[in-house]
N, C-alpha and C positions, 0 to 999 in steps of 0.2 A: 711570572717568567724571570726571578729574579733568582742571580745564580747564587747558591745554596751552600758555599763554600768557600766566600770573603769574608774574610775579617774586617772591621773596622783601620783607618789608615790615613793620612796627613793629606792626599790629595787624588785627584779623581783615576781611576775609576772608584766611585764611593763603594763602600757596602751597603746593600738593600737597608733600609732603618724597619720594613715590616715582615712578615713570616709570607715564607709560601710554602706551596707542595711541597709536604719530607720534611719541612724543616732543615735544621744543621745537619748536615751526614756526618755522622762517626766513621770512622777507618773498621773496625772490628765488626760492623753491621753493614754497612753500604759496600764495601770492598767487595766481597765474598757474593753479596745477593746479587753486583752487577755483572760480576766477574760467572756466575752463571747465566744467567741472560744472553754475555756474550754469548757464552761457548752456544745459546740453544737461535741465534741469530746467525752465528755461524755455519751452523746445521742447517737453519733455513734457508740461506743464501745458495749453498752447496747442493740442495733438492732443488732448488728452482733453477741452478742454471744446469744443471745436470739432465733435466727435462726439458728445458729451453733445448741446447745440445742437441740433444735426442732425438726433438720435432723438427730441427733443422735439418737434420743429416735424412730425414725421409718426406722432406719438404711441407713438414707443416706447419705455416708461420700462426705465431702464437705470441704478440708482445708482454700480453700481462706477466705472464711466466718472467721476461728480463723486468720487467716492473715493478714485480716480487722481487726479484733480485737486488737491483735498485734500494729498495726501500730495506734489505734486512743489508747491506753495505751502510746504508746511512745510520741504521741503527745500531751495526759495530762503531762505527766512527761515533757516536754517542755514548756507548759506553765506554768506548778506551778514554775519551776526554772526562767523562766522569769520573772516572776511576782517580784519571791524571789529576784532575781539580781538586778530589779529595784528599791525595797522598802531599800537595802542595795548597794549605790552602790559603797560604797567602796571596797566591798565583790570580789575579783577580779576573783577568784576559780569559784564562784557562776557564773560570766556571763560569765566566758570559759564555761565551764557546758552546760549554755542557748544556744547558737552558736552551739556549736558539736551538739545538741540532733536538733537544725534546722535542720541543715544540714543532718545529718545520718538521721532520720526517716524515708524519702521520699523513702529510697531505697526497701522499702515492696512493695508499690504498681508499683516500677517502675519490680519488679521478678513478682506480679499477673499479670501484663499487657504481658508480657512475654510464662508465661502459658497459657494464654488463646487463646492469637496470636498463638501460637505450636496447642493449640486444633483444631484451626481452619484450620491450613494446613493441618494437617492429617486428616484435614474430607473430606477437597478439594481433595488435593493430599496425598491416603495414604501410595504410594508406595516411594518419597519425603521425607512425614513427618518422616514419621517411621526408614528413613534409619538412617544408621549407624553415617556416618557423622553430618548432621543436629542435632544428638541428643548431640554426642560429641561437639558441639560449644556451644550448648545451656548450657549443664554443666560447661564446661571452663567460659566464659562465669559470670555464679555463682560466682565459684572464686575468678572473677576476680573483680567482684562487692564488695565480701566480702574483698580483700587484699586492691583493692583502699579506701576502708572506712578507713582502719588501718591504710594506708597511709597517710590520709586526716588527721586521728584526731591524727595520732602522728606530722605533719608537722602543726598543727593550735595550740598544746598543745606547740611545741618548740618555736616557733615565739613569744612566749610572755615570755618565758624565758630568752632568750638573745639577746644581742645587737648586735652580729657582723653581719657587714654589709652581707658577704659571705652567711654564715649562713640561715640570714632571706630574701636571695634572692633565696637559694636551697628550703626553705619552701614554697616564694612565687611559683616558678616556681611546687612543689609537686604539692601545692592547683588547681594551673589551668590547673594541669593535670588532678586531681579528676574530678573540675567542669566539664570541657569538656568532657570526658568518661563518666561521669554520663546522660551528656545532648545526648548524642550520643545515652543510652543506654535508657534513656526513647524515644526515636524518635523510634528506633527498630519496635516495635510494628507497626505503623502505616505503614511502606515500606512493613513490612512482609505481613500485611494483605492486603496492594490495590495488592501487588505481588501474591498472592493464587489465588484474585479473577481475575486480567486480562489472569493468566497462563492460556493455555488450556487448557480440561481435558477430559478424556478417556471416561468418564462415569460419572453418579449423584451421587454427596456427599454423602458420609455416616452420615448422621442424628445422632446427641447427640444432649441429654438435650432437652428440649421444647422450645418452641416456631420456629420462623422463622431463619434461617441463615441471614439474610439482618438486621434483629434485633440483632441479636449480633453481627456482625459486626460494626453495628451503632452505640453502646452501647461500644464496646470498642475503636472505631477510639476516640468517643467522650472522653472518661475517659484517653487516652492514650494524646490527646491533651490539655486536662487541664493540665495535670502533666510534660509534654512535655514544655507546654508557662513556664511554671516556671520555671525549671532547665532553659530552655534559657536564660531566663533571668535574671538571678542570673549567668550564666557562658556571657554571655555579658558584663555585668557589670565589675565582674569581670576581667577579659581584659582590661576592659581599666583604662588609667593610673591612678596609685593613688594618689589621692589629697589629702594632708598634713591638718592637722586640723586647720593650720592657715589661711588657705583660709575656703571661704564660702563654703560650702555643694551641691555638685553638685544634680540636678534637680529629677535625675534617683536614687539615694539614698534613694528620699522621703518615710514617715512612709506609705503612704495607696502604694507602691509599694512593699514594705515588706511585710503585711497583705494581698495583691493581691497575691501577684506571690508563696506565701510559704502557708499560713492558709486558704486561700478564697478557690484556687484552689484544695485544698486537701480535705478539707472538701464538697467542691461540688462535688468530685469524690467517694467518702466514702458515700455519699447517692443517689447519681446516681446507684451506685451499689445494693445498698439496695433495691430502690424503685423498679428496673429492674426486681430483685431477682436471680441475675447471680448466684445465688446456684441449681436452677431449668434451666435456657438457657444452661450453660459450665458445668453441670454435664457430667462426663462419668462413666461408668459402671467402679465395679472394676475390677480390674486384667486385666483391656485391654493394648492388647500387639501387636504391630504389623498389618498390613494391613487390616481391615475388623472386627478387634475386637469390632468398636464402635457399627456397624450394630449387628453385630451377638450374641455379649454380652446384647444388649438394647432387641433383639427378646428370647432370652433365658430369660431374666428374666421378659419378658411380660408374655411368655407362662408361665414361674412358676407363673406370678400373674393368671393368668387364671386358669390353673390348681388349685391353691389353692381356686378360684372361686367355681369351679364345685366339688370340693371334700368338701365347704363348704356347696354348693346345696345340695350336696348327703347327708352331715350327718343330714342336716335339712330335707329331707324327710324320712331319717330313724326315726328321731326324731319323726315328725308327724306320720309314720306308727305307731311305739310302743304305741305314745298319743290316736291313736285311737282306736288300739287293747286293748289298758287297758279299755278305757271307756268303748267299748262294753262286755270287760270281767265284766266290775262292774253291765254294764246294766242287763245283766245275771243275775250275785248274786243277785243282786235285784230282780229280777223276780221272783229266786228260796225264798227269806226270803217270797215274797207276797203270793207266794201261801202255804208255810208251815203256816203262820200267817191263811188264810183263811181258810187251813184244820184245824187249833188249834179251829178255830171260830164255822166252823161248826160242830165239835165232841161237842164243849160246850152245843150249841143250842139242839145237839142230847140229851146229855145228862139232861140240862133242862127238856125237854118235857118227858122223863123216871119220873122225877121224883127226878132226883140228883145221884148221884152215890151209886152205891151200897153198903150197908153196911155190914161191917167183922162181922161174927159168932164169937161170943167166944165159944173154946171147954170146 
């Protein structure tokens, strides 16, 4: 996690003395590869809140979508600072900055991946998912995601502050504790789900969201594996020994291993999700609670779309009765002006043939 874009310098913040991920960025290679990333992080933020939006305005809450959003915001904010660190690289502030925002982002999609794995037990197994304990890990859990993050960026912010040897070896040992919990905590997902599906089970799944179960299933082993190769790979590396800047740059440091294992991967999980429309598969009704909520919440509020069906049928045949009953009230009135007009006609015609109406006496 050490930022990738200090020079050497008379006082702290130091420059890293060993290699990490990427290596030294060049301006003519890093500029351009992040400065696309942006623009496709941009894209991705702009589809997820756009479909956020969209569920809200027809009342369908959906957090992961602002989630998604969240996390491709964080990941502009990471390449504009990248970018910035590079074009400055004296700027030492600026590439701790770049590094921490790497590093942290990832952990959004690694808590959606998490959720959704949970939805999926409790559709399998809801007597499992629901209980007491399982639910209690999962928020610990949270936590414990959030305090290793603070851990991370306060032991990556100290390590460039100072020199003692003691010091920057309790930092390095912090960091590879993050990495590892971190890689541990994106793998989750994947045991949790092939575990739902080889469990036995009493009875048929309780059905959320649309489409197939074998579809979301598939759809998150997949998203959970992208995100999965990377943290691995980054806590591998990690691990192993560090190589001093006076030697050559070992193999596994290289820039397209960087751009693979952190921006490629993420980004291809951020429109994997989109394209799926995991706002429609891993929806659940609200307020479900407990064993049988997803079934019986999803059937209550079909019947109230139904019902609002048939009570829309109903006011549009009332509609049409009243439509028809005026017409024929007007057909009427009409009848009644023709025949008063054809009595006016024929008193005329009488009166004609008299001779014209009769004329007043003066007394």
């Amino acid at each position: 996690m050490a930022p990738q874009g200090s020079t050497q310098n008379q006082g702290p913040p130091w420059a890293p003395f060993v290699w990490a991920l990427g290596g030294i960025p060049e301006k003519n290679v890093d500029i351009p590869i992040t400065a696309v990333f942006l623009f496709l992080f941009i894209v991705g933020a702009a589809i997820h809140m756009t479909i956020f939006q969209l569920n809200r305005r027809r009342r369908h809450k959906f957090l992961p979508n602002a989630l998604l959003f969240g996390f491709c915001m964080a990941r502009i904010a990471t390449c504009v600072l990248r970018i910035a660190s590079i074009s400055l690289p004296t700027d030492a502030q600026l590439a701790i900055a770049a590094s921490i925002f790497v590093a942290a982002g990832v952990l959004i999609i690694f808590i959606i991946n998490l959720i959704f794995a949970q939805r999926i037990i409790r559709s399998l197994h809801p007597m499992l998912g629901w209980h007491i304990i399982p639910s209690y890990i999962v928020r610990v859990l949270y936590v414990l995601i959030g305090l290793t993050l603070a851990v991370v960026i306060t032991a990556t912010v100290q390590s460039f502050y100072t020199l003692r040897p003691r010091t920057r070896t309790i930092d390095r040992g912090l960091q590879l504790y993050g990495s590892t919990f971190l890689c541990i905590v994106s793998f989750l997902p994947i045991p949790f789900t092939i575990g739902a599906l080889v469990l036995p089970r009493k009875g048929p799944h309780e059905k959320f969201g649309q489409g197939r179960l074998r579809t979301k299933v598939l759809a998150l082993l997949t998203g959970s594996t992208l995100v999965c190769l990377g943290a691995a790979y980054r806590c591998g590396t990690s691990w192993k020994q560090p190589v001093p800047r006076t030697q050559p740059m070992p193999a596994y440091f290289h820039k397209a291993a960087f751009y693979i294992f952190n921006f490629a991967v993420e980004i291809l999980t951020v429109y994997l999700y989109a394209i799926i429309r995991v706002d429609l598969r891993f929806w659940i009704p609200n307020g479900a609670k407990g064993p049988g909520s997803y079934e019986a919440q999803r059937l209550s509020e079909k019947q109230d779309v139904e019902l609002g069906g048939q009570k829309q049928n109903e006011e549009e045949g009332m509609m049409s009765q009243d439509s028809a009953a005026k017409v024929e009230s007007e057909e009427k009135l009409g009848d009644r002006k023709v025949k008063r007009q054809r009595s006016k006609e024929e008193e005329q015609a009488v009166i004609d043939r008299l001779g014209g109406p009769p004329k007043k006496t003066e007394v």
